[in-house]
C-alpha positions in Angstrom: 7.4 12.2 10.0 9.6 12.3 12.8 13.0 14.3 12.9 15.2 11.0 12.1 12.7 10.5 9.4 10.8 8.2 10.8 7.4 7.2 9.2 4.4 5.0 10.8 2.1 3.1 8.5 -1.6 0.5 10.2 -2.2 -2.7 9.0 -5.7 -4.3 8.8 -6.6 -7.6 9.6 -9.6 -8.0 6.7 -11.5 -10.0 8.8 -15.0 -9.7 8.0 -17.4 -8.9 10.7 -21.5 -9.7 11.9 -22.6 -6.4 11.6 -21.3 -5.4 8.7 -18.5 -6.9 6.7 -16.1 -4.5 6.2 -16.9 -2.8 9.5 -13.5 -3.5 11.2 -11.8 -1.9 8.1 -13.7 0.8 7.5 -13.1 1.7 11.5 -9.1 0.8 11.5 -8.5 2.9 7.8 -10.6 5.9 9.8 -8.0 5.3 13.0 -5.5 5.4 10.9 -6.2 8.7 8.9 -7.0 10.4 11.9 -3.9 9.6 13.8 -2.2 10.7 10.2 0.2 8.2 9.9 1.9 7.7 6.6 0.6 4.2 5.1 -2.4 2.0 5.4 -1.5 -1.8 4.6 -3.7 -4.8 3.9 -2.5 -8.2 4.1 -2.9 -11.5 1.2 -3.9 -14.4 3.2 -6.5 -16.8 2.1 -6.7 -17.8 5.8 -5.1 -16.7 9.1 -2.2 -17.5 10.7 -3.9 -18.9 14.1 -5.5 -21.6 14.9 -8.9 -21.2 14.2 -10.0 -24.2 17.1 -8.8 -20.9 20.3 -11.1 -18.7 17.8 -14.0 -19.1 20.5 -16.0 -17.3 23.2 -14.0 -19.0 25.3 -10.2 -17.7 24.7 -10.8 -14.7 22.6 -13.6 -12.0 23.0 -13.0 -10.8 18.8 -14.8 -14.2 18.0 -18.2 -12.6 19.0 -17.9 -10.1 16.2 -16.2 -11.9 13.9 -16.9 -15.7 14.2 -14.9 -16.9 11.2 -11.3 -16.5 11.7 -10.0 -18.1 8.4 -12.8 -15.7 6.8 -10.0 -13.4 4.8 -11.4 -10.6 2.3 -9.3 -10.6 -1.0 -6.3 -8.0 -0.6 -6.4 -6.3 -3.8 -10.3 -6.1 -4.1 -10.2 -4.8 -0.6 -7.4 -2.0 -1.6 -9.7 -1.1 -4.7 -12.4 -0.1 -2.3 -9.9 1.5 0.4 -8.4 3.7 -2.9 -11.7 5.3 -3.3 -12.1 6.8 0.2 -8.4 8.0 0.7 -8.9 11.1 -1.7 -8.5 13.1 1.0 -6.4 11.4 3.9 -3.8 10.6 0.8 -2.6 7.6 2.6 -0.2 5.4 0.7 -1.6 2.2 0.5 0.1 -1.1 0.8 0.0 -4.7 0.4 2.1 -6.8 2.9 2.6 -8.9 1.4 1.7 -10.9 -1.6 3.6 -13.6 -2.6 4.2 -15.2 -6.5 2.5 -18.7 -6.1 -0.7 -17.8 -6.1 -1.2 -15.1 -8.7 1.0 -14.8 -11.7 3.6 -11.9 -11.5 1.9 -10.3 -14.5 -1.4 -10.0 -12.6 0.1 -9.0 -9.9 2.3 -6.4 -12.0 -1.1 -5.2 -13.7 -3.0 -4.7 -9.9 -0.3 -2.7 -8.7 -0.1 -0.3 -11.5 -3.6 0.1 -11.1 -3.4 1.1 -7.9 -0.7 3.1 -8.2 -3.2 5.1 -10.6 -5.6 5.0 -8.6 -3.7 6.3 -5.2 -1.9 8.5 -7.3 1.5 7.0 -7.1 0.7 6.2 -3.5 1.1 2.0 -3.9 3.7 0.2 -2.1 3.9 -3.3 -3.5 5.0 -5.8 -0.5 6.4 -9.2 -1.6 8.0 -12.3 -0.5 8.4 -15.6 -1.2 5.1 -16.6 1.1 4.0 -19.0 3.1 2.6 -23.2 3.1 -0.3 -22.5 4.5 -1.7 -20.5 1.3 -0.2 -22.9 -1.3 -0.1 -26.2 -0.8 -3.7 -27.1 0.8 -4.6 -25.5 -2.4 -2.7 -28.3 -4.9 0.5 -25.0 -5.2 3.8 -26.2 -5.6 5.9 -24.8 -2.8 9.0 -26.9 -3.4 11.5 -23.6 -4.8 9.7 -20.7 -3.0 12.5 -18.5 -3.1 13.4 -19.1 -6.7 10.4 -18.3 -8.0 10.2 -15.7 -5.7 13.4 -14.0 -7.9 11.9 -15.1 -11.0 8.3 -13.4 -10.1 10.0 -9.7 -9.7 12.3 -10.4 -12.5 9.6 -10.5 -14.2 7.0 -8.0 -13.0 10.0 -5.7 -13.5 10.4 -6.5 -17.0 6.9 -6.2 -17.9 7.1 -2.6 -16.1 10.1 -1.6 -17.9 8.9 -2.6 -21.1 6.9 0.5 -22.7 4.6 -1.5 -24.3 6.9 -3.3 -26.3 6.3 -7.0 -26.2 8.4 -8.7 -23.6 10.3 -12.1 -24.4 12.0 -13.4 -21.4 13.0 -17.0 -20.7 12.5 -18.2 -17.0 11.8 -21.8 -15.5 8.7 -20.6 -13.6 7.4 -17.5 -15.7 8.4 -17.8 -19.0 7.3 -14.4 -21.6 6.6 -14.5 -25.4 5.6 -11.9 -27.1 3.8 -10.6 -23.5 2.2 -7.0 -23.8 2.1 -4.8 -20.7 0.6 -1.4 -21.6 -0.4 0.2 -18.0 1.4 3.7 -17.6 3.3 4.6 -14.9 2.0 7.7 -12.8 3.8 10.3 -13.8 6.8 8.1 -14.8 7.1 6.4 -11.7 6.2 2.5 -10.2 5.0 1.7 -7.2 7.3 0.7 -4.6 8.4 -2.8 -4.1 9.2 -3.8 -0.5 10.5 -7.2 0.0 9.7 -9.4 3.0 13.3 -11.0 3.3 14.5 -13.3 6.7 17.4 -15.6 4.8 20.4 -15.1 3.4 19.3 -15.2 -0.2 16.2 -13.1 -0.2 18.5 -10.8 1.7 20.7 -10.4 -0.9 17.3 -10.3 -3.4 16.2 -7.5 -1.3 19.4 -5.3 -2.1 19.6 -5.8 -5.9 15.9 -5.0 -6.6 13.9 -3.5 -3.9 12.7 0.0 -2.9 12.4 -1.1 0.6 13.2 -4.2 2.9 9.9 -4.8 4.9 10.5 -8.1 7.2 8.5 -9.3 10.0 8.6 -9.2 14.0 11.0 -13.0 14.2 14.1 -10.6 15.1 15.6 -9.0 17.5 17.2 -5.4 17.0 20.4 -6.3 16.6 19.4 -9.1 14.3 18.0 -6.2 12.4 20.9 -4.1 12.7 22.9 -7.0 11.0 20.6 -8.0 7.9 20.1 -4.5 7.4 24.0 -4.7 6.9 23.6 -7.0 4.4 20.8 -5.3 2.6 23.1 -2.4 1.6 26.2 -4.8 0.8 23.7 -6.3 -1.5 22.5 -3.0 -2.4 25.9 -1.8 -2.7 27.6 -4.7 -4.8 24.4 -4.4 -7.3 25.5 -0.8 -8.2 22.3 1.1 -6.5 22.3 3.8 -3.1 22.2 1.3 0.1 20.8 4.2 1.3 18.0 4.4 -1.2 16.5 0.6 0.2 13.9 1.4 2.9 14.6 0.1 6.0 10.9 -1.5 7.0 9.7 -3.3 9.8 6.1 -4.8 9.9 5.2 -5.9 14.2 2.1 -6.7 15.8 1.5 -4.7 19.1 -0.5 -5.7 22.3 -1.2 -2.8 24.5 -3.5 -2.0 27.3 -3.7 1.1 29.7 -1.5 -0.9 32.8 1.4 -3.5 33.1 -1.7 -6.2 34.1 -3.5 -5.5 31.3 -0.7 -6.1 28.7 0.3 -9.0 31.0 -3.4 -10.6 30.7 -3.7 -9.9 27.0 -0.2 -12.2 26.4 -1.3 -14.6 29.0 -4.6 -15.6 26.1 -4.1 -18.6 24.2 -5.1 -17.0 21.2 -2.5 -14.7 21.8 0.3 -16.6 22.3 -0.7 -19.0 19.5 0.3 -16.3 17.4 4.0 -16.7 18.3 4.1 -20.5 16.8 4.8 -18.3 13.4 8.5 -17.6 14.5 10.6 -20.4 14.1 13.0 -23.2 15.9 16.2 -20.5 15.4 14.0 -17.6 17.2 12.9 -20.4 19.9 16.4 -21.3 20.1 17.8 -17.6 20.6 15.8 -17.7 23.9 17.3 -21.3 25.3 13.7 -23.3 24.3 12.6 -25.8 21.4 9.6 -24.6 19.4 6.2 -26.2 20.9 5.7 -27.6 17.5 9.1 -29.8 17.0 13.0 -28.8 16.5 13.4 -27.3 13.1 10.0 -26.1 12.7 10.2 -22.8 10.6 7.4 -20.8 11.8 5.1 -19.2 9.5 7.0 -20.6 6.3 5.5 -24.2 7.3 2.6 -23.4 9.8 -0.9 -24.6 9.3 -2.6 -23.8 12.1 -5.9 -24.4 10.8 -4.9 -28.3 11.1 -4.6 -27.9 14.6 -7.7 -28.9 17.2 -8.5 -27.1 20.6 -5.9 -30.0 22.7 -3.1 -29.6 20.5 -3.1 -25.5 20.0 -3.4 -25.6 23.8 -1.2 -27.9 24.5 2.0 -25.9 22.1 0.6 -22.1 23.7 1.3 -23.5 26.9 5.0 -24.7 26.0 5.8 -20.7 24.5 8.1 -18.8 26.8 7.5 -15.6 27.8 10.4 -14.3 26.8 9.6 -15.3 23.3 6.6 -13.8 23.8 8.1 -10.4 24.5 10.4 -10.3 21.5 7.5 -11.6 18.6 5.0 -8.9 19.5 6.0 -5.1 20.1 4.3 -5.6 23.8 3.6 -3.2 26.6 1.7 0.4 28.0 2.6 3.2 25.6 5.1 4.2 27.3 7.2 0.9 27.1 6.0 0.3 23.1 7.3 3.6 22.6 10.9 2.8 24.5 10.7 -0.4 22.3 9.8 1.4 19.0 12.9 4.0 19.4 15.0 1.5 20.0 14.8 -0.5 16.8 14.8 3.2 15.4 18.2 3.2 16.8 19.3 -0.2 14.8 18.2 1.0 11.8 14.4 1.0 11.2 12.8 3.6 9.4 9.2 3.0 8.4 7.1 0.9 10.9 3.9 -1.0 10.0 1.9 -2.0 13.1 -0.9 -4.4 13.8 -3.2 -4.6 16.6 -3.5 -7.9 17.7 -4.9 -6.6 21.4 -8.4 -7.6 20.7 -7.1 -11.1 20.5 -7.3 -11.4 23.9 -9.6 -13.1 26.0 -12.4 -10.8 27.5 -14.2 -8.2 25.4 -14.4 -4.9 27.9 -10.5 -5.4 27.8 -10.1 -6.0 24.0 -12.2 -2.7 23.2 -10.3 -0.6 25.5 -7.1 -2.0 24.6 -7.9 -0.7 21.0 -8.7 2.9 22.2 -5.5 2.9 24.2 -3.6 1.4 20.7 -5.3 4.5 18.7 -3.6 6.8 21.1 -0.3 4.8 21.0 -0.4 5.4 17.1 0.2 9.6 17.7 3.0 8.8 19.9 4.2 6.7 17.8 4.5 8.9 14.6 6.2 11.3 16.7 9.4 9.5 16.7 
């Protein structure tokens, strides 16, 4: 950790690959011990959040090893595994994040105590109120993702809190009678609950009951500097430390050894379809509509799996650059450094990073691009 406290945590795609499948997680988890950064994350998808028609030979060189892009291992299994190799690193481990459609909050309550066992009181639990593209092609109402959202960590709190005791609790979405919850705490303590908040509301959610605020790269800085603002009041008006919240920040990073390397990498489709996940208001911010219609929310409505090869290319083409540089933390190390320090400055405390280099189009650039990123990460954790 840094003097300003600053901490560093990897995430990992999941993505299973031809040799062998756990290959690319097994290598990023090693990365990550040996650059000794503080956390070691894991996302819940049951798909990604690119089109899988620019998941070819042709626009992105990662296809070769891993040919099935909406091929996502199962988070929590995948963390289960991770636990029993990081005896020794002592890595926290982290999910970023789950959401409560999918899995009912006492499951999700009863993993994360497990792996807070497991890791010895190493788990951070990251939540939010997800995305379409996991629910609803799978017959989950998404109508009230927010309130449910509350209702979910309402909930897994109350189970947490109970002692045993059974738990009755009236809710529209998660309703408890006579519930029993019976998994200790290590040594008295819960895992950490980071919330992935962009509104208003889950702003205000993230204050009353989180440990940490953990949003994604669709800000600016200053945006941050101004919902962090509102974190504390929330925070503050709730009774609890502002101070105590986390200030988080999860960013995907695209580095190479030169300016033209960085500058090819964000020139691949595959790469820019990534920034169709920030929304109309982001696109807006930087004087453009977003390629996919006014009002589009980004990753809260994208399905990108529904797009074919014409379309995908046809709305990459119509992201700015400019947009570009603000949705991924972009650039030599030297630059992602400058970039890193300076959303330091507004605020952020813990940064979770995510290679997305090897997106990129040709394969002897993706590869060195991901020893250049392994560098980046001791730099990095120096802040």
């Amino acid at each position: 950790m840094g003097e300003r406290g600053f901490r560093l945590g990897v995430m990992d795609p999941l993505v299973p690959t031809v040799a062998a499948p756990e290959m690319l997680t097994r290598l990023d988890y090693v990365g990550a011990a040996a650059a000794r950064v503080d956390s070691f994350w894991v996302p819940d998808h049951l798909n990604s959040l690119m089109p899988r028609a620019l998941w070819t030979r042709q626009h992105s060189a990662a296809s070769r090893l891993a040919p099935r892009i909406d091929a996502v291992f199962e988070p929590w299994t995948m963390l289960g595994r991770i636990s029993a190799r990081n005896r020794l690193a002592g890595l926290r481990l982290g999910i970023g994040v789950t959401d409560p459609s999918r899995r009912h909050p006492a499951v999700t309550a009863q993993a994360a105590a497990t792996l807070n066992l497991l890791t010895r009181g190493r788990m951070i639990l990251g939540i939010g109120a997800g995305e379409r593209e996991a629910n609803e092609p799978y017959g989950i109402d998404f109508s009230t993702p927010v309130a449910r959202f509350e209702e979910a960590l309402a909930t897994i709190r109350a189970l947490w809190e109970s002692k045993g005791a059974l738990v009755n609790r009236d809710s529209p979405y998660f309703p408890l009678r006579d519930a029993v919850f019976d998994l200790p705490a290590y040594q008295g303590t819960w895992p950490d609950v980071w919330v992935a908040a962009h509104g208003p509301r889950m702003l205000r959610a993230a204050g009353r009951y989180g440990d940490g605020w953990f949003p994604a790269f669709t800000q600016r800085p200053v945006d941050y500097a101004r919902r962090l603002d509102a974190v504390r009041a929330a925070a503050s008006d709730a009774g609890r430390d502002p101070l105590a919240v986390t200030p988080a920040l999860w960013m995907p990073v695209i580095t190479g050894r030169t300016a033209d390397d960085v500058d090819e990498a964000m020139a691949s489709p595959l790469v820019k379809s990534f920034a169709l996940n920030a929304s109309d208001d982001f696109y807006r911010r930087h004087g453009a509509e977003h390629p996919l219609g006014a009002g589009f929310t980004g990753a809260l409505d994208n399905l990108p799996f529904t797009l074919d090869e014409r379309a995908a290319l046809a709305a990459v083409e119509r992201v700015p650059d400019a947009v570009m540089r603000d949705v991924f933390l972009c650039g030599t190390p030297d630059e992602i450094v400058d970039r890193a320090a300076e959303w330091r400055d507004h605020g952020v405390r813990y940064l979770v990073v995510a290679n997305q280099s090897p997106s990129q189009r040709r394969l002897g650039k993706a590869i060195g691009s991901s020893i250049v990123f392994q560098r980046l990460l001791g730099r990095l954790r120096r802040l």
